[in-house]
N, C-alpha and C positions, 0 to 999 in steps of 0.2 A: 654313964655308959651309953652308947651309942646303939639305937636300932635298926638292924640290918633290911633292908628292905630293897623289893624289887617292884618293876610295874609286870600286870599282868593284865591286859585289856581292860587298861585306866583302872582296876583298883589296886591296891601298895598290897604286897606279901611281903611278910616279915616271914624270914629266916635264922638259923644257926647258922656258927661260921662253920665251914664243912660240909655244908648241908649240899646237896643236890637241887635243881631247880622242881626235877619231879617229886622228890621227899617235901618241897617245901609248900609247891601248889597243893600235895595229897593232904599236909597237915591242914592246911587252908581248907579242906572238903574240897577242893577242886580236882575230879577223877575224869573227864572229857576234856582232851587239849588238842579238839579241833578236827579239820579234815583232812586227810593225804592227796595225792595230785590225783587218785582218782574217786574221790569222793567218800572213802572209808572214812567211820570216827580213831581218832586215834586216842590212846590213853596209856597211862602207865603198868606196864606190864610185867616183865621179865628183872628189872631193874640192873642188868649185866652190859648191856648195849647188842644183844644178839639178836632180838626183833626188830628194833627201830619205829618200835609203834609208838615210842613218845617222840616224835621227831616234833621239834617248835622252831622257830625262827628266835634268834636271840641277839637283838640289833639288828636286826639285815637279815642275821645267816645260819640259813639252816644248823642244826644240832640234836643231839638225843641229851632230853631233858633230866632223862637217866645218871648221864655220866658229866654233864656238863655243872661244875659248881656256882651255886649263884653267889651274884654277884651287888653291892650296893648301885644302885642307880642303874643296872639292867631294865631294857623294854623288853620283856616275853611277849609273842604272840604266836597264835596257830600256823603252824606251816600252809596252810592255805588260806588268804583272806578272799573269805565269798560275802565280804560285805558289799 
């Protein structure tokens, strides 16, 4: 059987198939996912997609971590990099 996993600022999340990318980082204890453009933390909230406070970058491009399902071999990262 095959382990679903994702990258999420270089470390691996393992997933359920179905799973959400926010379901997956929460089980992972991962609850801050980063900054918005103007500087707020964002994190998983509402889980319907009606806040947009989980917004992450997924490959390139913006999405709500909420509604978007993960994916094997996906790069997550914060919609703002202030690295």
């Amino acid at each position: 059987m095959s382990v679903n996993r994702f990258i999420w600022q270089g470390r691996e999340i393992s997933f359920r198939p179905g799973e959400s990318i926010a379901a997956a980082l929460e089980a992972a204890g991962i609850v801050r996912l980063g900054l918005d453009a103007l500087g707020r933390e964002t994190r998983y909230f509402c889980g319907i997609g009606a806040c947009q406070s989980c917004l992450v970058r997924v490959d390139g491009t913006a999405c709500e971590a909420c509604l978007t399902p993960a994916r094997s071999g996906m790069t997550v990262t914060p919609l703002e990099d202030r690295s």
